[in-house]
N, C-alpha and C positions, 0 to 999 in steps of 0.2 A: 493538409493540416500544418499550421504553424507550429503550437503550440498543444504540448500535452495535458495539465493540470489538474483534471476531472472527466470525467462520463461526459460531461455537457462537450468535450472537445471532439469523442467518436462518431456523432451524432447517432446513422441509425446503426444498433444496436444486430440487428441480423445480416446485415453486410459485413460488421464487423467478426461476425463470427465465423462468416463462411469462408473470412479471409482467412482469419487464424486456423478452421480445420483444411483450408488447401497450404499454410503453411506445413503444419505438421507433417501434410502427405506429401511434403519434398518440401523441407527448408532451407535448399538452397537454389529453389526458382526463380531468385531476384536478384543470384549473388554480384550479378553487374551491376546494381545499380546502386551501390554504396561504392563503386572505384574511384580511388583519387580522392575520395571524403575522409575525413577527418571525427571522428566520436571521441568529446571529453567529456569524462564522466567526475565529476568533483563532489568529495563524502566531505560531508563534517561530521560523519557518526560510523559508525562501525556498520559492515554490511558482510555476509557471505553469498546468498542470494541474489540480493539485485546485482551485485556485483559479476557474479559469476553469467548469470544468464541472460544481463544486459551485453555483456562483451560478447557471449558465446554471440548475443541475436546482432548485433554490429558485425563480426564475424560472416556469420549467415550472410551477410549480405553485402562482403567484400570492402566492407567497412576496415579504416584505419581506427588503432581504438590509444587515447592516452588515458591514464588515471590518474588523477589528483589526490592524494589524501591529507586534505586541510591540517590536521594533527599530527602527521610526521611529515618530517621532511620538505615540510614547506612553513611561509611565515606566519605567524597567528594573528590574525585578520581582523582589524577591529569594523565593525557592522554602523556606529552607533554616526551620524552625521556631529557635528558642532563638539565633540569631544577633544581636550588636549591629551594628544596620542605622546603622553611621559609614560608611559608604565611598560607592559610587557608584549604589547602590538604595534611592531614596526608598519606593518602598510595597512591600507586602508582598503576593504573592500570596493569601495568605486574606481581605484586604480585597477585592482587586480582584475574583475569582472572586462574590463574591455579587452585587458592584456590577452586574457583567457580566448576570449571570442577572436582574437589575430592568430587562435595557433588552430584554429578547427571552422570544422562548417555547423555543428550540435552540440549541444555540452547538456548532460543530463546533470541536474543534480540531488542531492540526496542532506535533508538539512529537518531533523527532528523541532518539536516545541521545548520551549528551555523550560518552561513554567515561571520563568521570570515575570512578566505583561502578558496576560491575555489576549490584549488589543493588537500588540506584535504578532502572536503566534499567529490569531486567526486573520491577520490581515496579510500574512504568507511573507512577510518583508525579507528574508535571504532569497525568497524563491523568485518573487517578483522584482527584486533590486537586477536580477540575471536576467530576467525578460528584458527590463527595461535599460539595461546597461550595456548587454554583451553583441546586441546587433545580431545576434546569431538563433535559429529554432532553441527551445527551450522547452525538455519531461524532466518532467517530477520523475528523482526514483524514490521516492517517501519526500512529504513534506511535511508540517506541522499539523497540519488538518487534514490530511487525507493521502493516499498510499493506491494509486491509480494501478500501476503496472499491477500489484498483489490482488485488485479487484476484480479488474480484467481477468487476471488467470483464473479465478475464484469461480468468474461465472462460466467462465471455460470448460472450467472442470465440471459444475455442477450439469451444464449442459448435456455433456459428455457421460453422466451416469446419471440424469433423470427416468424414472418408468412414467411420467405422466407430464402432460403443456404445463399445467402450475404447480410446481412441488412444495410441499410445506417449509419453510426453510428457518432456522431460529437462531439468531447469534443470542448467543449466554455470554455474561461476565461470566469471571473467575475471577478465583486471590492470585493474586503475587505481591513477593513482599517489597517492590519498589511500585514508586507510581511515574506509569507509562501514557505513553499520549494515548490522544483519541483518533489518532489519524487511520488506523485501520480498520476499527467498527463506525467509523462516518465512511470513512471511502467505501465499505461496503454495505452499508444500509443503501447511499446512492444506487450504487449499484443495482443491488435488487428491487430496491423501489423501481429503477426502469426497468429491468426485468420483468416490471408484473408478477413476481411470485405471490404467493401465499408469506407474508413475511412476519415476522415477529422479532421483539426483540425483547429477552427478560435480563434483569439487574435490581442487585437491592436498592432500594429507596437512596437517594441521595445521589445516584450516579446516572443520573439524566444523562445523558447527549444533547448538543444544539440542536431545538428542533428544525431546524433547516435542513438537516443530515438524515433525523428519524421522520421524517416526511409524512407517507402514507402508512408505514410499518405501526402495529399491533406493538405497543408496549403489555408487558404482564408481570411482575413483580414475584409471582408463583413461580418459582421454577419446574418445578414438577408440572404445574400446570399447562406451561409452555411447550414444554417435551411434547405433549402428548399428540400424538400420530406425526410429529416431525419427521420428514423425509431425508434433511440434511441438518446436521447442530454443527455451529462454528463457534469455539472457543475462542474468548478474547479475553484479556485483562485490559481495564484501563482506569486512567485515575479521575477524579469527579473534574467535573465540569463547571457546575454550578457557583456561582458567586465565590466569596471567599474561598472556599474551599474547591477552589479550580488547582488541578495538581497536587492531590494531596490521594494520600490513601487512605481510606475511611473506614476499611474490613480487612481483613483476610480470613475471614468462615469460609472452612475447607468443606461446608456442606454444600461449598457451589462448584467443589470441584467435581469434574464431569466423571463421570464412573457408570459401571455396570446396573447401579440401582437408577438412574434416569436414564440410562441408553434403553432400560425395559419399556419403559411404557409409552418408545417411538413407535415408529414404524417400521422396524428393521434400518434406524438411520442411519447414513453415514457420517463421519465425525470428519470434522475440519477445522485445521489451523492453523496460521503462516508461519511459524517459525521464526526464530527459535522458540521451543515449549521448554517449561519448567515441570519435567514429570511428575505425576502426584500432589503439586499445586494446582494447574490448570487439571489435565483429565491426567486417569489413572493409567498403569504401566498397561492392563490389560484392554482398555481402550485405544488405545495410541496406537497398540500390536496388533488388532482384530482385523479381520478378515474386512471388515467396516470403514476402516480410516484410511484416509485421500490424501493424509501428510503429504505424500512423497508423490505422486501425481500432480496435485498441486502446485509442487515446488516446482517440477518438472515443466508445469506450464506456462511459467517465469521467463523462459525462454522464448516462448511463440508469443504470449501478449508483448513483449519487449520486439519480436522482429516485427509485428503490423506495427506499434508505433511508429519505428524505426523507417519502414514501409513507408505507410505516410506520410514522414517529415520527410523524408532524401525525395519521394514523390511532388513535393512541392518546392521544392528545389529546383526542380528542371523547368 
C-alpha cells in the first residue's frame, strides 16, 4: 500500500481485519520492520487521539516518529498557488512539503475542512498537494472529507462486539453549538457500506451528506424511528452540506441528543463516538457511562488500525 486516504485503499476488508486482531494479540510482531524508518506526522488542527496512537502504532513497530505542529512552533504556511505572500505567511507550502518528505520515509497528515470553498475541501488539496509533492507514502490522520484511521477502528470495534453477520448499525446526528466537518460520518458511512451492515443513517432535514459517502445506507429523518432494534448508534455532529449552507449550523434541538429515551427502543445497543464528546449535547451523562458505550475501546483501537496501516506502507517499502 502506497497510500492511505479511504476504505478503497485497504482493499479486502477481512484480511484487513484479521491483521489488526493478530496485531492486538502481540503488537509488537513487526517491531523490526519500521527500523532505521522515519514517521512524520504534520497537524494543522489539534489532535489527542490520532496523535497519541498513531505514534504509539510507529512505535509498535520500531518506527522513528517526528511531529510537526503547523500552529506552534513552525512557519504559517500559505496553501493558496499565484498569491503575493505580503501578509503573515513566510513560506509556501510547495517548499515546505518536499523539505518535509527529506527528513522521513511517511508523513501522516492530519488537515480539517476550512468551510472556506467547498470545491477545496472536497477536492482534499493539503492532503493531495503532500501526495503529490512530498515523494514520500502518505495517511490521512483526518482529512476534510473523511477520517480513515477513526473508521478502521470503528469497524474494529464493532467487529469485536457483534452477536450476529449484519448488525443494525445507525449514525445519528446531534447538536453542537459549532459547525464541524463531515469528515467522520462520510468516512464511516464508507465504511459500513463495505461492511455489508444493516446501515442507516438519521439527521434533521437539511443535513444531507454527499451522496457518494451515504451510498447504500437507509436515510430516516425519524429518529426514534431509526433507533429501533439498532444493534450499534454512533453519535456524530456535523454541519450541513448542502449548497449554500455548506458549513453552517442549522439546529441545535437537544431532542436529538442521544439519551436513555432512544437507547429504549434499540436493541440493548451499544453507543459510539470518536471523540472528543460534548456531554449532554451529543448523548447524555448516563449514556456515555453505561455498561453499553465503546468510547474508550474505540479509542483504544486507534492504535491497531494506525499499526496495520503503518504495516502496510513500511511493507511496501521494501
Amino acid at each position: 500500500m502506497r497510500n492511505f486516504t479511504s476504505v478503497n485503499d485497504i482493499s479486502d476488508l477481512k484480511k484487513a481485519l484479521d491483521e489488526a486482531f493478530e496485531i492486538k494479540a502481540d503488537r509488537y510482531k513487526y517491531c523490526e520492520l519500521g527500523k532505521n524508518k522515519t514517521l512524520m506526522m504534520v497537524f494543522f488542527n489539534s489532535s489527542l487521539r490520532t496523535r497519541l496512537s498513531t505514534q504509539k502504532a510507529a512505535l509498535n513497530l520500531g518506527m522513528n516518529v517526528i511531529v510537526l505542529d503547523i500552529n506552534q512552533g513552525a512557519w504559517k504556511l500559505e496553501t493558496e498557488r499565484g498569491v503575493i505572500m505580503d501578509g503573515d505567511k513566510p513560506e509556501h507550502i510547495l517548499e515546505a512539503i518536499p523539505v518535509m518528505g527529506s527528513y522521513c520515509d511517511v508523513i501522516g497528515v492530519r488537515s480539517f475542512a476550512r468551510f472556506e470553498n467547498k470545491d477545496d475541501d472536497y477536492n482534499e488539496v493539503i492532503l493531495n498537494q503532500f501526495i503529490k509533492y512530498s515523494g514520500r507514502p502518505v495517511f490521512s490522520m483526518e482529512a476534510a472529507t473523511r477520517h480513515p484511521l477513526q473508521s478502521f477502528a470503528d469497524l474494529i470495534t464493532i467487529e469485536e462486539h457483534k452477536t450476529k453477520p449484519r448488525p443494525k448499525v445507525v449514525l445519528t446526528w446531534a447538536p453542537h453549538p459549532k459547525a464541524l466537518p463531515q469528515a467522520v460520518p462520510n468516512s464511516f458511512a464508507e465504511w459500513m457500506n463495505a461492511a455489508d451492515y444493516d446501515f442507516v443513517i438519521t439527521h434533521p432535514k437539511g443535513y444531507e451528506l454527499d451522496p457518494a459517502f451515504v451510498g447504500n445506507a437507509r436515510v430516516e429523518y425519524d429518529q426514534m424511528k431509526a433507533f429501533e432494534g439498532a444493534d450499534f448508534v454512533y453519535a456524530k455532529n456535523w454541519a450541513a452540506y448542502i449548497g449554500e449552507n455548506y458549513g453552517k449550523v442549522l439546529s441545535t434541538d437537544r431532542d436529538w441528543t442521544v439519551s436513555e429515551r432512544q437507547m429504549a427502543v434499540t436493541n440493548n445497543a451499544y453507543f459510539m463516538h470518536c471523540l472528543p464528546v460534548r456531554r449532554n449535547m451529543i448523548v447524555t451523562d448516563d449514556v456515555i457511562e453505561s455498561e453499553r458505550s465503546l468510547v474508550i475501546p474505540e479509542a483504544a483501537n486507534r492504535e491497531i488500525s494506525a499499526t496495520v496501516v503503518l504495516k502496510r506502507i513500511l511493507e511496501g517499502l521494501e
